[in-house]
C-alpha positions in Angstrom: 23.8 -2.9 -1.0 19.7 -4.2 -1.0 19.1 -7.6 0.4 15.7 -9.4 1.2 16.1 -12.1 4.1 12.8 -14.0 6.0 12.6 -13.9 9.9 10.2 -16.4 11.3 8.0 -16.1 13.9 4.2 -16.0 14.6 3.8 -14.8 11.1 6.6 -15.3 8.5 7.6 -11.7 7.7 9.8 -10.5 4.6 12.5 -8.2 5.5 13.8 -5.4 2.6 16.9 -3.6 3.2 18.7 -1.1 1.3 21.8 -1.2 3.8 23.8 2.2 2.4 20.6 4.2 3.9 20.3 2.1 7.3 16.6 1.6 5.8 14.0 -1.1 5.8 10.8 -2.5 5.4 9.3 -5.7 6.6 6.5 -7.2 5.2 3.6 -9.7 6.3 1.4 -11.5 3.2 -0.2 -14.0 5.3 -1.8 -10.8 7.3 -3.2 -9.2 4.8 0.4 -8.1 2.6 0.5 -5.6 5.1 3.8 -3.4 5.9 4.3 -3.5 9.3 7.6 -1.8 10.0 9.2 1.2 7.8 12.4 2.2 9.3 15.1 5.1 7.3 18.4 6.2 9.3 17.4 3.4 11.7 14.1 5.4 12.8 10.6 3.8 12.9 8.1 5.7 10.6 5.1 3.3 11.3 3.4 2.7 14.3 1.8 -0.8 15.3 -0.7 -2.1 17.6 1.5 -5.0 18.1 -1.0 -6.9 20.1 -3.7 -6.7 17.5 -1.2 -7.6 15.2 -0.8 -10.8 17.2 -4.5 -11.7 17.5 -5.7 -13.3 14.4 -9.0 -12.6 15.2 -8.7 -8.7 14.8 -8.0 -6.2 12.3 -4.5 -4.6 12.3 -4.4 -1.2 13.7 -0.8 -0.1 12.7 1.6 -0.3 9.7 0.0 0.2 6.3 -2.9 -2.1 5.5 -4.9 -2.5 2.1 -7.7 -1.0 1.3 -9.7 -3.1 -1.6 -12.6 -3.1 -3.3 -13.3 -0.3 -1.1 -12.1 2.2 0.6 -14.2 3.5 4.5 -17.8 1.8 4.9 -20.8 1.4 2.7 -24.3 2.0 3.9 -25.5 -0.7 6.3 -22.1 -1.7 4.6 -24.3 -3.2 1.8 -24.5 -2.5 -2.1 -26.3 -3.4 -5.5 -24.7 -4.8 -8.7 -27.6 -5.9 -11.3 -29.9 -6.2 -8.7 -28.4 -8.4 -6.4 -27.2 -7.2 -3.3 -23.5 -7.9 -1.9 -22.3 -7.3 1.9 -19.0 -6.1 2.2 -17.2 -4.7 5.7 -15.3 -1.3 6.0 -12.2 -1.6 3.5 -13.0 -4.6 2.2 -11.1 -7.7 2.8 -7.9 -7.4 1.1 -6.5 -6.7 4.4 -8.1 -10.0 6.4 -6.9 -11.9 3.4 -3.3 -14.0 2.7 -1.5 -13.0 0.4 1.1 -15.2 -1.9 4.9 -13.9 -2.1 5.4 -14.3 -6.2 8.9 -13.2 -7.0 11.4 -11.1 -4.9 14.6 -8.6 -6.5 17.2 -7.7 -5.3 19.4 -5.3 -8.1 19.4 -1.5 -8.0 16.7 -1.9 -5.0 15.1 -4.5 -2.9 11.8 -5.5 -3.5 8.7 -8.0 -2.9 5.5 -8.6 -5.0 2.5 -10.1 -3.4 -0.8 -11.3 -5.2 -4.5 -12.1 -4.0 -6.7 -13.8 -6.2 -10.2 -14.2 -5.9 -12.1 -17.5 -4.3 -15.7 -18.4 -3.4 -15.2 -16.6 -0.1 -14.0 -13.1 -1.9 -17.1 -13.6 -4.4 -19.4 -14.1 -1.6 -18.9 -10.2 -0.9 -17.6 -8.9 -4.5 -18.5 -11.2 -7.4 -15.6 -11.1 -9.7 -12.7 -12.9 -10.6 -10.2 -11.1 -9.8 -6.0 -10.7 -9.6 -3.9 -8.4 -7.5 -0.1 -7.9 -7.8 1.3 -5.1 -5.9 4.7 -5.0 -6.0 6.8 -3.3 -2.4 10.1 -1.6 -3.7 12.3 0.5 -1.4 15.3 2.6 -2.5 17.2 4.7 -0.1 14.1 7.2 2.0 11.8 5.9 -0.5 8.8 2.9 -0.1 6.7 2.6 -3.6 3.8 0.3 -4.3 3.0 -0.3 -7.4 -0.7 -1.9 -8.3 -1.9 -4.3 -10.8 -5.5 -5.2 -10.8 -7.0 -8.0 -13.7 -10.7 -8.5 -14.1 -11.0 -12.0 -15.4 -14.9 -11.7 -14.9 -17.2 -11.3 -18.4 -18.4 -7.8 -16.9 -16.2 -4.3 -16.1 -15.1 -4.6 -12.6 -15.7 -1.8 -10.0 -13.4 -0.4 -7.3 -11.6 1.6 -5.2 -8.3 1.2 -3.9 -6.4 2.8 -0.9 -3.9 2.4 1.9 -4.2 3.6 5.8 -0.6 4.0 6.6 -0.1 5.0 10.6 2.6 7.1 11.1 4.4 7.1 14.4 4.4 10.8 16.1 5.3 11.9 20.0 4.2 15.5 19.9 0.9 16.1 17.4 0.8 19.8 18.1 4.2 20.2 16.5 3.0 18.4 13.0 2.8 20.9 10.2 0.5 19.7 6.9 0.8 20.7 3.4 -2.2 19.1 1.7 -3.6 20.0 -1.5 -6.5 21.1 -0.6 -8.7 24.1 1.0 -11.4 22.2 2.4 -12.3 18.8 3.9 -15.2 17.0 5.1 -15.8 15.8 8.3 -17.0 12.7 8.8 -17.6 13.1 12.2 -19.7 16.2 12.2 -21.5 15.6 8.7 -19.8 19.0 7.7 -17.8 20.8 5.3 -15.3 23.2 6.5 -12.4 25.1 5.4 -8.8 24.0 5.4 -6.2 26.1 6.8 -3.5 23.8 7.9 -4.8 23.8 11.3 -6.5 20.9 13.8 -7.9 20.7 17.0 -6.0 17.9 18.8 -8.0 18.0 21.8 -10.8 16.6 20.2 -11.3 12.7 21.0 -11.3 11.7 17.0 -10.4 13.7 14.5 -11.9 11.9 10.8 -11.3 14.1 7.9 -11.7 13.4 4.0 -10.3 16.1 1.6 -11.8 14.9 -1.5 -10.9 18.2 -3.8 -7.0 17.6 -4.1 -5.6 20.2 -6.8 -2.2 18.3 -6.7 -0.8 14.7 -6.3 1.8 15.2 -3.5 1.0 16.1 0.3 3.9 16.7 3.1 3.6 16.2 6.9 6.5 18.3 8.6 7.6 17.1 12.2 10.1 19.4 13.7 9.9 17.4 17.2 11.7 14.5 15.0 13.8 16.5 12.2 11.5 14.8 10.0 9.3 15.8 6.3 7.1 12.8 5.1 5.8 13.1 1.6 3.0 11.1 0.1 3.2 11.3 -3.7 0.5 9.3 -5.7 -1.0 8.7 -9.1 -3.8 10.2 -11.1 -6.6 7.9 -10.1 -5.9 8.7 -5.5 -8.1 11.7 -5.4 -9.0 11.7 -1.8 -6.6 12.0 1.1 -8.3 10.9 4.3 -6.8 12.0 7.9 -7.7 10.2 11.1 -6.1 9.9 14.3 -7.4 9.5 18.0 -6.7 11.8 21.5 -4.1 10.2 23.6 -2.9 7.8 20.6 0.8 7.8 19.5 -0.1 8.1 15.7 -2.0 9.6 12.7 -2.9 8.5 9.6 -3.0 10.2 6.1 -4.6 7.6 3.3 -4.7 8.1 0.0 -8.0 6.8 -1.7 -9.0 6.3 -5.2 -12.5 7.5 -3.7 -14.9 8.0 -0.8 -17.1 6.2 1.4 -20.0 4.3 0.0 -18.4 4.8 -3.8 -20.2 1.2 -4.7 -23.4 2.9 -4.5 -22.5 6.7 -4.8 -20.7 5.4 -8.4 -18.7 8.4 -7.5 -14.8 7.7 -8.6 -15.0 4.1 -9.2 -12.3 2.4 -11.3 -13.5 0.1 -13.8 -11.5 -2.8 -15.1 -13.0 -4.2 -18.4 -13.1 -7.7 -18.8 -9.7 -9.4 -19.3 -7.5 -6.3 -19.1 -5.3 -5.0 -16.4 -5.1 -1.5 -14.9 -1.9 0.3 -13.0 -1.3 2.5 -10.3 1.2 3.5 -7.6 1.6 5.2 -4.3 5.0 6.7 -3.5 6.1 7.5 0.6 9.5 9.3 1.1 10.8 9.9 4.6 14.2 12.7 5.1 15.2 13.3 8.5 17.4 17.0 8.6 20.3 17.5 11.2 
């Protein structure tokens, strides 16, 4: 049984259950379509900041926000298209943005789809017409989001696209990885270094990007909660970016469509050509054992 109910508080927040699996997701458009809760057997997967959540005035730190039109920072977080220059902050604004609930399901699953469309503030900082529709559907141990982005501009629209879900975690030193990849940069240090499965969790920040991914699914294994998370994404998410901070009750693993500064770098950019849509989708699965 799937059901989709509203609770209202400071922000009106959507609510998907899939009640056979004791699992749920709530949802926030008006800050940014962010998740803020995911919750299978009755067990919180996210973590929130909740009082940043509260303040308007600051980015979320918690749930899974959107990354759009780009993914990390850009250089003096500025870039060029034709030679005009365009300021954008770290991930874009997607996230800062409200989003508009456009039709909710409830059938063989429960889910929500949100859309952003572009304005003269969003064109200020990215100068395209633009719509979004990503559509939230959970089934069972399973939250998928599926993208749609339409260029309504005359020119071929450049992106990237990503998410910067915080997981929830008690004991980091007991967190086992399997990431498709044997190296990552660190952002940090400026370096590139091996992969073994291995982190130092004494440092203050960890901020790694493994950009070489020779497969499209990564697991996190958490014995101290009977718990294997498994990220599972399309084609275009080539980069997988981990982050977390000493003495802070979560971690993050992002999947990006490309790297920091990609608006100047031109590395992995989507384009959109001019009135045509593109797809993607991001996949997060959750089994708890015993």
């Amino acid at each position: 049984m799937f059901s989709n109910t509203i609770q209202e508080s400071q922000y009106r927040t959507y609510l998907l259950t899939d009640h056979t699996a004791q699992s749920h997701v709530s949802i926030v458009p008006e800050r940014g379509g962010i998740v803020t809760s995911w919750q299978v057997n009755g067990q919180e997967l996210f973590y929130l900041d909740q009082e940043r959540f509260t303040n308007p005035n600051l980015s979320v730190r918690g749930g899974n926000p959107i990354l759009f039109p780009i993914c990390g920072n850009l250089v003096n977080n500025r870039y060029t298209i034709d030679d005009q220059s365009y300021t954008l902050k770290q991930h874009g604004f997607a996230r800062d943005l409200p989003w508009t609930v456009e039709q909710s399901v409830v059938n063989q699953h429960a889910s929500l789809t949100l859309t952003l469309s572009s304005d003269d503030q969003t064109r200020l900082g990215f100068p395209f017409d633009f719509h979004l529709a990503f559509t939230y559907t959970l089934i069972a141990d399973q939250l998928e989001i599926h993208q749609r982005f339409t260029n309504h501009s005359p020119l071929p629209m450049p992106f990237s696209i990503g998410f910067h879900p915080y997981f929830k975690v008690e004991d980091k030193t007991q967190l086992r990885f399997e990431i498709p990849s044997q190296e990552y940069y660190d952002h940090r240090q400026g370096t590139v270094n091996p992969y073994g499965g291995e982190f130092d969790w004494t440092a203050p920040e960890l901020d790694f990007a493994f950009h070489k991914l020779s497969g499209s699914v990564a697991k996190v294994h958490d014995p101290h909660r009977a718990l294997t998370l498994t990220i599972t994404t399309d084609a275009p998410y080539g980069t997988l970016v981990f982050w977390t901070v000493k003495d802070k009750d979560f971690f993050c693993l992002e999947p990006w469509t490309a790297g920091r500064n990609a608006l100047n770098t031109k590395e992995n950019l989507i384009y959109v050509e001019p009135d045509t849509s593109w797809h993607t989708w991001v996949r997060f699965e959750a089994k708890f054992s015993g």
